[in-house]
C-alpha positions as CSV (number, residue, x, y, z in Angstrom):
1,X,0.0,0.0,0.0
2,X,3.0,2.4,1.2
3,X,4.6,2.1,-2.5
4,X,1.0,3.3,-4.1
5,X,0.7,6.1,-1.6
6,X,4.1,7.4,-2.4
7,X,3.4,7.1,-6.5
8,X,0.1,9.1,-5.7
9,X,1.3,11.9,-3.4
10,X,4.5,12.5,-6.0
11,X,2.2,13.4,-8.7
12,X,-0.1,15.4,-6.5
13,X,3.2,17.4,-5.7
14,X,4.4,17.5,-9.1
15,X,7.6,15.2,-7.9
16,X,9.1,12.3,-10.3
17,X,9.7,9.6,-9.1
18,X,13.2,9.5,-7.7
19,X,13.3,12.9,-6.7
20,X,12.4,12.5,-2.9
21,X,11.0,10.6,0.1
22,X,8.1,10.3,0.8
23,X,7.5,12.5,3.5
24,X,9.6,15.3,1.3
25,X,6.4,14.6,-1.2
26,X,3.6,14.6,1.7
27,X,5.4,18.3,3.2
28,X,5.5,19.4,-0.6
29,X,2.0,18.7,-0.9
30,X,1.0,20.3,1.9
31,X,2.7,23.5,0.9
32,X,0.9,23.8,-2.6
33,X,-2.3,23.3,-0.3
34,X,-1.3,25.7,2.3
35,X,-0.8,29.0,-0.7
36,X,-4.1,28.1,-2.3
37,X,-5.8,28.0,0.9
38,X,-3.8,31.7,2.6
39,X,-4.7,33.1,-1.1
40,X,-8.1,32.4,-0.9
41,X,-8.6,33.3,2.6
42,X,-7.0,36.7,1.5
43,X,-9.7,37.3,-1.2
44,X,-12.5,35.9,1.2
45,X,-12.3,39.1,3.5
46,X,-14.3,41.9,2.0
47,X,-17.1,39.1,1.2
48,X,-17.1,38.5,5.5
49,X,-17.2,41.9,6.4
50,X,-20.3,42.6,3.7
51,X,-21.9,39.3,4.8
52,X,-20.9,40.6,8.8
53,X,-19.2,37.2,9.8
54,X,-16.2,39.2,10.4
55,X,-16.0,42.3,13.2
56,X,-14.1,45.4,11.9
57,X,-12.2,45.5,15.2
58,X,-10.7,42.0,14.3
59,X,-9.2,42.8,10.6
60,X,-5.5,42.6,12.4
61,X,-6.1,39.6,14.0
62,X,-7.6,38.2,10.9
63,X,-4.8,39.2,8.6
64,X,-2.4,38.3,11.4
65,X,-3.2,34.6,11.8
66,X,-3.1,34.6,7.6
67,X,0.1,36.0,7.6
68,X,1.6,33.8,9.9
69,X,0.0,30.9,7.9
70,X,2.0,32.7,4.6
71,X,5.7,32.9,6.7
72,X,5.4,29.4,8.1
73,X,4.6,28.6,4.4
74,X,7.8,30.1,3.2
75,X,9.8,28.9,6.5
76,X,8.4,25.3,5.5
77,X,9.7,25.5,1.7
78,X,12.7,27.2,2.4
79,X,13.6,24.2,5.0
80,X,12.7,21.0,3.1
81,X,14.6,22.1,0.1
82,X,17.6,21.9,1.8
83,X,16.4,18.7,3.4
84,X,18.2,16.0,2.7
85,X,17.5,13.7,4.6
86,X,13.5,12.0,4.7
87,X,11.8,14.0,7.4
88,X,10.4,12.3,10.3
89,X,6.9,11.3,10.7
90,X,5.9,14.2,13.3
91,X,7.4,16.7,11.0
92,X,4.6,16.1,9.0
93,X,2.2,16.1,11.6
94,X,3.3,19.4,12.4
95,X,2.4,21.3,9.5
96,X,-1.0,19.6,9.6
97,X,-1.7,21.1,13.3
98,X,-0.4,24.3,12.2
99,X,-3.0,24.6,9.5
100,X,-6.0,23.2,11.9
101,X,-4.5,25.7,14.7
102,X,-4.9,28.7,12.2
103,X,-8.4,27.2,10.5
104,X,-9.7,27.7,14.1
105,X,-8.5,31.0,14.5
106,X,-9.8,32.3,11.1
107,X,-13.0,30.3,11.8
108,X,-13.3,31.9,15.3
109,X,-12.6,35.3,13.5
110,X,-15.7,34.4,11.0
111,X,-18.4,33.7,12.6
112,X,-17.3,30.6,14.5
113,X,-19.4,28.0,14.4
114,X,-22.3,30.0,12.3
115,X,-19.5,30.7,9.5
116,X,-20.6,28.0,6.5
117,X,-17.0,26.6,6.1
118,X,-17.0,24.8,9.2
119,X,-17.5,21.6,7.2
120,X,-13.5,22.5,6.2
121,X,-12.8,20.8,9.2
122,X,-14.2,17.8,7.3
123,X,-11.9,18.4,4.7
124,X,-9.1,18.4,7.1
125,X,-9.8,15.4,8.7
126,X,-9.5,13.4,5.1
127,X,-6.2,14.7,4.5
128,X,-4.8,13.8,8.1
129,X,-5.7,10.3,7.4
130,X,-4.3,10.2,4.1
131,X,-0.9,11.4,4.6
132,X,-0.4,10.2,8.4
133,X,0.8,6.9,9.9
134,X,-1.9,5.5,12.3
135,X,-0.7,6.6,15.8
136,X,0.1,9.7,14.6
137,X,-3.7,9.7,12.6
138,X,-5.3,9.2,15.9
139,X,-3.1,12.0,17.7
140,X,-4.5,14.4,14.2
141,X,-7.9,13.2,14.8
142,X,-8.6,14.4,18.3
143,X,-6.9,17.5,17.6
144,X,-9.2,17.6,15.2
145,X,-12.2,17.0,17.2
146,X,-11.3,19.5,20.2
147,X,-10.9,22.3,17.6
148,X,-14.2,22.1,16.2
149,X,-15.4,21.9,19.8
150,X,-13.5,25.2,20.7
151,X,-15.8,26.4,17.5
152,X,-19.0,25.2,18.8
153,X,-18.0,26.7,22.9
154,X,-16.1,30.0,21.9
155,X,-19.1,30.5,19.5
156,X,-21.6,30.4,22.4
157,X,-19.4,32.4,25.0
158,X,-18.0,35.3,22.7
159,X,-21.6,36.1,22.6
160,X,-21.1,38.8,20.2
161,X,-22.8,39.7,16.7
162,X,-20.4,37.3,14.8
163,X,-22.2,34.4,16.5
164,X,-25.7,35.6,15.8
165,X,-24.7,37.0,12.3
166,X,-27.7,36.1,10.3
167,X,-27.1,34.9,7.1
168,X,-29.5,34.3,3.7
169,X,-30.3,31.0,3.5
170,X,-28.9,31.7,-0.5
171,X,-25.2,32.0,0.9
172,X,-25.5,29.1,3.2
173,X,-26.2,27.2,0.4
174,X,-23.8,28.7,-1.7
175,X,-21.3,28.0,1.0
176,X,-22.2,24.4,1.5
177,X,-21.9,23.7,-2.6
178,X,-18.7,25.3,-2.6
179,X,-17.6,22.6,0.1
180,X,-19.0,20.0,-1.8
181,X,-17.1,21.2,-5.0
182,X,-13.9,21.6,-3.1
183,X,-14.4,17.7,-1.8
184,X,-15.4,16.7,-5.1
185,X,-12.0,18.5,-7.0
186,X,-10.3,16.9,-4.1
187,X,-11.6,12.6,-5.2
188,X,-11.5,13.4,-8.7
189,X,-8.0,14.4,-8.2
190,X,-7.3,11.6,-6.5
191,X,-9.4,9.7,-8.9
192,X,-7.4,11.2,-12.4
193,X,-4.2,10.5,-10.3
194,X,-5.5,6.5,-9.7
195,X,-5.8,6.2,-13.2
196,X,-2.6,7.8,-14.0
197,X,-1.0,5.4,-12.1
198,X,-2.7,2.4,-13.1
199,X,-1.0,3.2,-16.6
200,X,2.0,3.7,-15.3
201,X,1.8,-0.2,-13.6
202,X,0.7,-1.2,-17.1
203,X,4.1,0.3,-18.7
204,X,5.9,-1.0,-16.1
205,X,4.3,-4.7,-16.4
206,X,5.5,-4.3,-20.3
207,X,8.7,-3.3,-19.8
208,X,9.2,-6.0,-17.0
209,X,7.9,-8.8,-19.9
210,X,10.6,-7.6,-22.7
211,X,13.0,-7.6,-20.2
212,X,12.4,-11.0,-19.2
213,X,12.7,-11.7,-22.7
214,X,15.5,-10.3,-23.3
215,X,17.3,-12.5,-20.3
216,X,15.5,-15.5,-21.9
217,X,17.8,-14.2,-24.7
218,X,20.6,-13.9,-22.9
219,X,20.2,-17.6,-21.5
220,X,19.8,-19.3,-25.1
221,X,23.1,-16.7,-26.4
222,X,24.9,-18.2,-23.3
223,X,24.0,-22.1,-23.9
224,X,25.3,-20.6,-27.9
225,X,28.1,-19.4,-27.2
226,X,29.1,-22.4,-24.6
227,X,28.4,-24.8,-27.7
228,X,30.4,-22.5,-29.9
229,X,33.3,-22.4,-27.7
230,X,34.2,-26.1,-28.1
231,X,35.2,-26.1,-32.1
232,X,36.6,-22.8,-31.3
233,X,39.0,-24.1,-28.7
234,X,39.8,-27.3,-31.5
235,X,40.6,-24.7,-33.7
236,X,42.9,-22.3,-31.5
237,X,45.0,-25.8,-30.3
238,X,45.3,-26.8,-34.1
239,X,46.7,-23.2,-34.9
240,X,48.9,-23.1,-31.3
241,X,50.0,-26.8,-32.9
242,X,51.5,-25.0,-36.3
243,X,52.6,-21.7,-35.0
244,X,55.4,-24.1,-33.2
245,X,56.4,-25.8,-36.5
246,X,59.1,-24.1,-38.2
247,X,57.2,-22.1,-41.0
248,X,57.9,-19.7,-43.1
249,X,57.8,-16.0,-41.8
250,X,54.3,-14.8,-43.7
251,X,52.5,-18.1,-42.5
252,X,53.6,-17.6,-39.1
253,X,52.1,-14.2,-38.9
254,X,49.0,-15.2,-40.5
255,X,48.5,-17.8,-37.8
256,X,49.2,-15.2,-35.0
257,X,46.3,-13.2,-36.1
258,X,44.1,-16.2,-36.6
259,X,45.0,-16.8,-32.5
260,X,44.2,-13.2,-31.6
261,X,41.2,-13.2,-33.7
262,X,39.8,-16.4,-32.2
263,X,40.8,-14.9,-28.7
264,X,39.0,-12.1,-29.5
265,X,35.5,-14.1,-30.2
266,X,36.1,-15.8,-27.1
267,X,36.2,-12.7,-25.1
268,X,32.7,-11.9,-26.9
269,X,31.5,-15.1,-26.3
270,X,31.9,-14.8,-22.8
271,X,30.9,-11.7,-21.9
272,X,28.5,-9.8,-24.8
273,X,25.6,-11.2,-23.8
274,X,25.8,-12.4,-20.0
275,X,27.4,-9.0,-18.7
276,X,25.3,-6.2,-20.1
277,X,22.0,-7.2,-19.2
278,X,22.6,-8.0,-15.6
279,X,23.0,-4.4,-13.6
280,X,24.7,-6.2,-10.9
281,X,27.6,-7.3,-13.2
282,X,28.2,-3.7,-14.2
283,X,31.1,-1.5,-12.9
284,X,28.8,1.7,-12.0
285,X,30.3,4.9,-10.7
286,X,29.3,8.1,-10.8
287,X,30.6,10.0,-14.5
288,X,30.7,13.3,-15.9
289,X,28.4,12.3,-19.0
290,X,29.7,16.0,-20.6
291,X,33.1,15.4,-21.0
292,X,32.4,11.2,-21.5
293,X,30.7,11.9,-24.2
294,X,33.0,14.2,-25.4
295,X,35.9,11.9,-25.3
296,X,33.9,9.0,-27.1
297,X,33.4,11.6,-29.9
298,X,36.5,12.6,-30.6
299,X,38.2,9.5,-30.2
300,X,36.1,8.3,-32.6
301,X,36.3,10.5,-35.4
302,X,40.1,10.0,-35.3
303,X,38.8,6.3,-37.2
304,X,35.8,8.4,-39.1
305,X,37.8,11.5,-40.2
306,X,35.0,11.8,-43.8
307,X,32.3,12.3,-41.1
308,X,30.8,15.6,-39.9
309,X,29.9,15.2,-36.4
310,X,28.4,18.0,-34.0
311,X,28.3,18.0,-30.1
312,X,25.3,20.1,-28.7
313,X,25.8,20.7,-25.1
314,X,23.6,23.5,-24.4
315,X,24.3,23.1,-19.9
316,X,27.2,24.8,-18.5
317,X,27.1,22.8,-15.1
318,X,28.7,19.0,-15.5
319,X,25.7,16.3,-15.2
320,X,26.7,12.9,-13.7
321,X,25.0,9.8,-14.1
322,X,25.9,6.5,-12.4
323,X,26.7,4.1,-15.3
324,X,29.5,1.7,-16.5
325,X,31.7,4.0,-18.7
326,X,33.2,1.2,-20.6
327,X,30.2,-0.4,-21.7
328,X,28.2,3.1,-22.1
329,X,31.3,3.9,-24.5
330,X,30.8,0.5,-26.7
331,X,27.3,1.4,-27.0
332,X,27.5,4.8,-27.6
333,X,30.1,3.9,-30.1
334,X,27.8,1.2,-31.7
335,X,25.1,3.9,-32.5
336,X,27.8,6.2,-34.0
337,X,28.4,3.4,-36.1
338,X,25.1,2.8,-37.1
339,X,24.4,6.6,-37.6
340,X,27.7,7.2,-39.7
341,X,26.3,3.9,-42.1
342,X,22.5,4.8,-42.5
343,X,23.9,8.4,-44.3
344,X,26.9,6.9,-46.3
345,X,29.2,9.5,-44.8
346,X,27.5,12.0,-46.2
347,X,25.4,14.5,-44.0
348,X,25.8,15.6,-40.4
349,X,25.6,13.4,-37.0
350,X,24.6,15.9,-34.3
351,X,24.8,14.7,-30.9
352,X,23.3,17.2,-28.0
353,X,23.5,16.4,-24.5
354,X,21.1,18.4,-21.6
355,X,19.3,18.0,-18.5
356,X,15.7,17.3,-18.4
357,X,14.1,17.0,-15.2
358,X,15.7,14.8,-13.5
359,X,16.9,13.2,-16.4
360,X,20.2,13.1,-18.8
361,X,19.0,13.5,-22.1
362,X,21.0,12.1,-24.9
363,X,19.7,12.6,-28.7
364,X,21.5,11.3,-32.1
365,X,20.4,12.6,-35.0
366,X,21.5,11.5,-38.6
367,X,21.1,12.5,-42.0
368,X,20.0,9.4,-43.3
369,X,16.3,7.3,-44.3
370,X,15.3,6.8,-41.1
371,X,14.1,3.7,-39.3
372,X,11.9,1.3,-40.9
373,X,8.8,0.2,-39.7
374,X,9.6,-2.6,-38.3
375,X,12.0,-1.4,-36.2
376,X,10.4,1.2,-34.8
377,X,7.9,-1.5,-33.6
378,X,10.2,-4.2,-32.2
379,X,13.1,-1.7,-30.9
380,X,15.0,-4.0,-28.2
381,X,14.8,-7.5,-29.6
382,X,17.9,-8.2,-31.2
383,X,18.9,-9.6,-34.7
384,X,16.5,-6.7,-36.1
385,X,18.2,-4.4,-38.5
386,X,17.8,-2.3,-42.0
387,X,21.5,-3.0,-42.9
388,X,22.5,-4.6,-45.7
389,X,25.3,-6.7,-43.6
390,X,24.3,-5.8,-40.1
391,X,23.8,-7.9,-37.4
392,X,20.8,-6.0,-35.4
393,X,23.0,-6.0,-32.1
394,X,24.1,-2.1,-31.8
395,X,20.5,-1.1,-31.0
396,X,19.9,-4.4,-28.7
397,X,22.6,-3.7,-26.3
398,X,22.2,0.0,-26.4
399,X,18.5,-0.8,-25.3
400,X,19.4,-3.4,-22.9
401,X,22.4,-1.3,-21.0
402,X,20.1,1.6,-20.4
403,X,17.7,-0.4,-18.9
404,X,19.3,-1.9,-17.1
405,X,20.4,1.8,-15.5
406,X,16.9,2.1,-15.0
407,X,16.9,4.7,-18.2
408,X,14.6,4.8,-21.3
409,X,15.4,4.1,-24.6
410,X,13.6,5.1,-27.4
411,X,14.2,5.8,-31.6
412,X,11.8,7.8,-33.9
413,X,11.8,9.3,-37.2
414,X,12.3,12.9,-37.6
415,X,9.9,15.3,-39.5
416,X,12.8,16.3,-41.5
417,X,14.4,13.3,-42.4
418,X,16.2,11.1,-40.8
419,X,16.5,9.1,-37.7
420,X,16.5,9.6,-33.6
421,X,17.7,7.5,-30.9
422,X,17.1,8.6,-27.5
423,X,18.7,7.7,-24.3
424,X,17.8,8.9,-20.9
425,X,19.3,8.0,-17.7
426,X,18.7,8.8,-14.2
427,X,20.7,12.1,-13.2
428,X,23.0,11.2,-10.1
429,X,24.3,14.4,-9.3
430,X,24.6,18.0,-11.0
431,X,27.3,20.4,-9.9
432,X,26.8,23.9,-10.0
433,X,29.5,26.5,-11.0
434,X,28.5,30.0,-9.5
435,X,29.5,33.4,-10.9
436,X,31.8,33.6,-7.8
437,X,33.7,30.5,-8.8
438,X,31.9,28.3,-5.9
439,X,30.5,24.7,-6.6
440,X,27.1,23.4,-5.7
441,X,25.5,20.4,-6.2
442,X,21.8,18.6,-6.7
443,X,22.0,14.9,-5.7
444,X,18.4,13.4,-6.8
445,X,19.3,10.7,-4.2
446,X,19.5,7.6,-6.8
């Protein structure tokens, strides 16, 4: 239940997922509440005084108790921002008795137990239980009770004209309809937010199934490549077998780079297929993905010198990402490839790299025909591929490394020609160079 709550409060906050605990998400939440409700108290004064729920002589007070509610709104988003750690549970108990505290007041200020919002109590009592453990619920309910039994007894002592304010049937009405629309905004939030998330467990259920098919992949290339390995072995101890003989000088070195190119599959064998699509068999660390990507670029157009390639990095601050370096360089690498072939070496790769969210963007445009059809529909599954004398594998182990860094992958067409890949991977930390030369960072917690 806990895992659903925490989906459904971060997108009532506006949080992704990732981004914070969830207690920073229930405090956030509570903010965002907290301004509508101070701005809308604001605008409700001139109506109370015309309607006389609210004595002249108690304007101060009134606008005092609202602008506390604004400063402990400002002290409360100015302090979890530079939370890091998750909050306790009474922290955000607190803010929830602060807002009953100043309901009472206002409501005390309005007419008491005669003003027609008293049902906002109601409305307060829903939220406690959603956002609060159960002790702490049942500390937020009493609370709860004894304020709007304050109402009801200050009401009958004050004894003064706010209590026996009069008021047309017409704006009791309107009052209680407004209540009923601000519960009713309230479930169908909730609702919209339900559905939201029941997509979200769909996507996730899909993405669960092609990765389990692509380590039922893995499995069968494994039992492949363990078949395979025998007759390569037979063939390596034939060849170690005649590079002893005394042959002449050309044979020998053919026969050396037979060895190194049968060592060489080996090494693929073992590793291409097992390695990448396990997480917990990558060699993640934090990386600059800048000045990575940087490196991989111009490293590789030292081997691809007839190719026009541009690097787009639009952020000043570095962006780091937790990732395997080596195998994010083969992949990256791969898709090069790929781009550089689909255009024949003519036209322009651009390459731009940027924060989105809490994201690391990565887009590779090319020049050429785009992707076909197919796919664009089966991106992932390997062996799939519009080249001539390709093996389908550059796009496959691209997809199945940033998964497995809980990224997305995706590849599109462009409206002006030519094709897209798109990788995004979870941003680790972001550093922050000031004006004054100091460094800052954002650490999303991943």
């Amino acid at each position: 239940m806990e895992p659903l709550i925490r989906e459904l409060l971060r997108s009532l906050s506006g949080a992704q997922p990732g981004q914070m605990s969830l207690n920073h998400t229930k405090i956030y939440w509570l903010i965002r509440l907290r301004t509508v409700a101070t701005i809308t108290q604001t605008l409700a004064f001139i109506p109370g005084l015309r309607l006389g729920l609210i004595d002249p002589h108690h304007s101060g007070w009134y606008f005092l108790v609202v602008g506390a509610l604004t400063a402990f709104n400002g002290v409360s988003y100015w302090w979890i921002k530079r939370r890091q750690l998750e909050p306790a549970e009474w922290l955000v108990l607190l803010p929830l008795a602060v807002d009953l505290l100043g309901l009472t007041c206002l409501l005390n200020l309005s007419g008491g137990w005669t003003n027609p919002f008293i049902s906002l109590y109601f409305l307060h009592a829903g939220v406690g239980a959603l956002l609060l453990q159960r002790g702490l619920n049942i500390i937020f309910f009493v609370l709860v009770a004894y304020c709007l039994a304050s109402t009801f007894y200050i009401s009958g002592m004050m004894g003064t004209h706010l209590s026996k304010a009069l008021l047309p049937g017409t704006t009791v009405l309107l009052a209680q309809v407004f209540i009923a629309f601000m519960i009713w905004v309230l479930t169908s939030w909730l609702a919209a937010t339900f559905r939201a998330l029941n997509r979200n467990v769909q996507t996730l259920r899909e993405q669960n199934s092609r990765l389990d098919r692509l380590r039922a992949i893995g499995a069968i290339a494994a039992g492949f490549s363990h078949r395979l390995a025998t007759p390569l072995n037979t063939v390596k101890i034939r060849l170690e077998r005649l590079r002893r003989r005394e042959l002449a000088p050309p044979l020998q070195a053919d026969i050396q780079i037979a060895i190194a190119s049968l060592q060489h599959c080996e090494s693929i064998l073992r590793t291409y297929f097992t390695e990448r699509l396990e997480p917990e068999h990558l060699d993640l660390e934090d990386t600059e993905m800048t000045a990575l990507i940087q490196r991989i670029c111009k490293n590789w157009l030292l081997d691809n010198t007839a190719v026009r390639l541009h690097l787009h990095t639009p952020h000043r601050q570095p962006l780091y990402c937790q990732i395997s370096p080596v195998e994010f360089s083969r992949s990256l690498i791969d898709l090069l490839d790929n781009a550089r072939d689909a255009q024949n070496d003519s036209g322009t790769i651009n390459i731009t790299v940027h924060a989105l969210e809490s994201d690391v963007e990565i887009t590779i445009d090319d020049d050429g025909p785009g992707f076909s059809s197919a796919v664009l529909a089966r991106v992932g599954e390997p062996f799939l591929t519009d080249k001539e004398h390709g093996f389908g594998l550059g796009l496959f182990t691209a997809f199945a490394l940033t998964h497995s860094l809980s990224g997305q992958f995706t590849i599109e067409n462009r409206h002006s020609g030519g094709g897209r890949v798109i990788i995004r991977l979870p941003m680790r930390r972001a550093e922050v160079v000031h004006d004054d030369g100091t460094h800052a960072y954002f650490d999303s917690g991943r």
